[in-house]
Structure formats: structure tokens, C-alpha cells
C-alpha positions in Angstrom: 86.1 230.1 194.6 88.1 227.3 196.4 90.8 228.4 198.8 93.3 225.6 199.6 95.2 226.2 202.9 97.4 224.1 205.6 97.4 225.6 208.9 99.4 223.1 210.4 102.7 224.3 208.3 105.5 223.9 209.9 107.9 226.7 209.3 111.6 227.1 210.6 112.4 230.4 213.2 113.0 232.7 210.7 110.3 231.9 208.6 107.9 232.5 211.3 109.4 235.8 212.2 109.3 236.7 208.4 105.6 236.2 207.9 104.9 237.1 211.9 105.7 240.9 210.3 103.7 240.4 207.3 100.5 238.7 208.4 99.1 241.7 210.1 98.9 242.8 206.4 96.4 240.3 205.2 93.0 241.6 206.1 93.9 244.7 204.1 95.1 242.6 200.9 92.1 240.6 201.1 89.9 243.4 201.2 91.4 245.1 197.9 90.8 242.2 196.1 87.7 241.4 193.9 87.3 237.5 194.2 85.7 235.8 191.5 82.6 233.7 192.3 84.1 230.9 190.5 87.3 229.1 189.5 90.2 228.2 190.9 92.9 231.2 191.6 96.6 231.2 193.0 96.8 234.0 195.6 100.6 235.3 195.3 101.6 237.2 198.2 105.4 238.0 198.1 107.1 239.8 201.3 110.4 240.9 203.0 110.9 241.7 206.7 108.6 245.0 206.2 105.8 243.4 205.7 103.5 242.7 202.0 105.0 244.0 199.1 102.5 242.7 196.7 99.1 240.8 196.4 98.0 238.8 192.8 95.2 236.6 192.5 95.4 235.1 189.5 94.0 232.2 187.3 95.3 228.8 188.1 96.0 226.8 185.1 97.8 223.6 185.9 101.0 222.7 183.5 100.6 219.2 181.2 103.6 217.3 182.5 104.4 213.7 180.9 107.9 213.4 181.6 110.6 214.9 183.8 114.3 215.4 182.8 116.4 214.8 185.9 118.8 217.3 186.4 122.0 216.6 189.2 122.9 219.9 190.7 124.7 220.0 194.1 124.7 223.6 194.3 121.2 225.0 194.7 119.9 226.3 198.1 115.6 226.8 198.0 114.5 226.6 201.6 112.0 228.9 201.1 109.7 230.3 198.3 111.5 233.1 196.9 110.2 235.3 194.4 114.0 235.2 192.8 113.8 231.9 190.5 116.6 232.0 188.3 118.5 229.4 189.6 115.0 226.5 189.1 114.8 228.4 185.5 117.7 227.9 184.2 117.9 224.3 185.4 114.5 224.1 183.5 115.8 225.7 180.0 117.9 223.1 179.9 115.3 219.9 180.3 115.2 219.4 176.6 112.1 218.0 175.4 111.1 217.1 178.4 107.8 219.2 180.2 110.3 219.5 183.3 112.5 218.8 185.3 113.3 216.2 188.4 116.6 218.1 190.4 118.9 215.4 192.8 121.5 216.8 194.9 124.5 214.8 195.8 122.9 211.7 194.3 119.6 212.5 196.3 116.5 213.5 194.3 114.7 216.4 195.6 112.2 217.8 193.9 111.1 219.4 190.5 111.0 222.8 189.1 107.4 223.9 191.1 106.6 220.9 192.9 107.5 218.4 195.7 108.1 214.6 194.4 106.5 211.6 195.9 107.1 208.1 194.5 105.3 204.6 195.0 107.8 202.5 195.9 107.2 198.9 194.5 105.8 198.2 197.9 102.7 200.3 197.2 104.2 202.7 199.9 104.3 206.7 198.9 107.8 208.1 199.3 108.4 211.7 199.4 112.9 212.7 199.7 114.1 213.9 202.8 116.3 215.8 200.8 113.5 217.9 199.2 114.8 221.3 198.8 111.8 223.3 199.7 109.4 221.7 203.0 106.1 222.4 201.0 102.5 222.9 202.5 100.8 219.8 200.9 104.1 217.7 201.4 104.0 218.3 205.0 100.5 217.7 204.9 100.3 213.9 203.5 103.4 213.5 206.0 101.0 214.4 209.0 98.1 212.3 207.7 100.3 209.5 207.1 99.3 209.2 203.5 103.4 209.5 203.0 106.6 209.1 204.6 109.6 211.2 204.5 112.6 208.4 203.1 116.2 208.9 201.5 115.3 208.2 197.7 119.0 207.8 195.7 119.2 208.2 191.7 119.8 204.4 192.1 116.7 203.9 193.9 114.4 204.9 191.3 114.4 201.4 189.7 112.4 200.3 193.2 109.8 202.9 192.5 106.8 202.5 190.0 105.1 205.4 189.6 106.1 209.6 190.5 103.5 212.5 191.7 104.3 215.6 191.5 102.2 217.6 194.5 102.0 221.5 195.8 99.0 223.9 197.1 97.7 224.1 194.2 97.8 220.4 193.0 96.5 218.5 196.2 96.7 214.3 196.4 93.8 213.6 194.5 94.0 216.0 191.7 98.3 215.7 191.2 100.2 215.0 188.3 101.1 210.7 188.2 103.5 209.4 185.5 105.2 205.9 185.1 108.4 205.4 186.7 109.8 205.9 183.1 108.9 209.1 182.7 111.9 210.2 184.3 114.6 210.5 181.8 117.9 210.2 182.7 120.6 213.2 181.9 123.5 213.2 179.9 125.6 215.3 182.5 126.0 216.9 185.5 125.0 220.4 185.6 127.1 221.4 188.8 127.3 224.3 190.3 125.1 227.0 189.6 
């Protein structure tokens, strides 16, 4: 089994309290758990200001995505990974028949429904928004190894942009999801506020 990690992380003050009082918790979770000897497994941990509420390891199985439905939404607030959804899900029943979705804010993109974006620019410079909605681990990662740099990326950009990744934990630079440019469809409306 392959554990991906990202020391490095750079969390905001609350963040780092939050999982300060849960981390004391992990050798305990990791001893429960029966690790398989092969495969690759998503470890969920979800916690509160009391410490570890649950443990999962579970089967990774990476989702087919050819095309993205981009979907403008100012009002959506995901800082941090919460185990509360609803909001991403019901942007994402609406993608059509798109495999998911691309969300922009106030004209900004940000990112999709499980991932952070990063776009090659027609320079052959990767792009990743500042405007992301949630700072993820391998995001900040390609930032700090200067594989990517942090830009504002309008809707209107786009047409400077050839190609889109779509990059988390899980899905690391050299096994992400790449479309075309076009691959991102355009909506019909604004969703608004949710």
C-alpha cells in the first residue's frame, strides 16, 4: 500500500488548532485498522474540536472525467474539507451530461467538485486560481516545488489556456486527470446563491 502525504501543508490558525486536538488520535486509528498489502486506499479521517470521530480506509477508485460543466456560483464558502457536501452536490446534479463540474466565483474559476484546477496557459506555464476555494495538499505542493504558480484565471481567460488538470491527494501531477481546453463547457445560467 502507497500512502501519499504532504507535510509541508500549510494550514490557517484554526485549522491547526482543529487537528492539534485530533492528531493525538492517530496512532490509535492506525492501529485498528487492517491495511491491505496492496492497492491504493483513501484513508478518511473526519473530526471536530474533540478529537477523531471516525477512521475509513477504503478503495480508491479514480472517477472517468472528460469534460467539466462550469458552474458560476458566488455564494459557496469551502475553506476547509468538510464532511457536509451538500452545497458541491447539488452544484454537481445540475452538470448535465457533463462527468463534473468547473465552479467560478465572481467571474473567477476555482475549482471543481473534488479537485483543485490547474491550467497550461498557452505559454506552456501551469496555472492554478488564486481564488481556489479549498488550499489543497497537492496544490500547495506543485506551488512549493515551482511546478505551478498561484495566478488570477477569469472565465474570459480560459481562451489563453490550452489544456486543464484536475489534481488532489489522491490524484498526484503525474497520474491527474488532463482534458483539452474545450472540455470545459460553458453554462446556460448562473446558479447564484446557494
Amino acid at each position: 500500500m502507497q500512502l501519499l502525504h504532504y507535510h509541508q501543508c500549510r494550514m490557517d490558525v484554526s485549522a491547526q488548532a482543529l487537528w492539534h486536538t485530533a492528531a493525538p488520535s492517530l496512532p490509535h486509528c492506525v492501529e485498528a485498522m487492517s491495511l491491505p498489502a496492496q492497492g491504493v486506499y483513501k484513508w478518511r479521517l473526519t473530526y471536530n474540536n474533540k478529537g477523531i470521530q471516525t477512521s475509513e480506509l477504503m478503495p480508491y477508485q479514480p472517477k472517468f472525467i472528460r469534460s467539466l460543466q462550469l458552474m458560476q456560483v458566488d455564494a459557496l464558502e469551502y475553506g476547509f474539507k468538510y464532511a457536509d457536501r451538500s452545497a458541491i452536490m447539488h452544484l454537481w446534479e445540475q452538470r448535465g451530461v457533463c462527468d463534473d463540474i468547473l465552479i467560478s466565483q465572481q467571474g473567477y474559476i476555482t475549482d471543481s467538485s473534488y479537485c483543485n484546477v490547474v491550467l497550461r496557459h498557452v505559454s506552456g506555464a501551469w496555472h492554478t486560481p488564486n481564488t481556489c476555494l479549498l488550499k489543497g495538499v497537492m496544490r500547495q505542493y506543485l506551488i512549493d516545488t515551482n511546478t505551478i504558480a498561484e495566478v488570477n484565471i477569469k472565465i474570459s481567460d480560459l481562451a489563453k489556456y490550452t489544456k486543464i488538470r484536475l489534481v488532489n491527494a489522491m490524484m498526484p501531477w503525474h497520474r491527474c486527470i488532463e482534458m483539452d481546453i474545450d472540455a470545459i463547457k460553458k453554462p446556460h445560467k448562473s446558479i447564484g446563491d446557494l
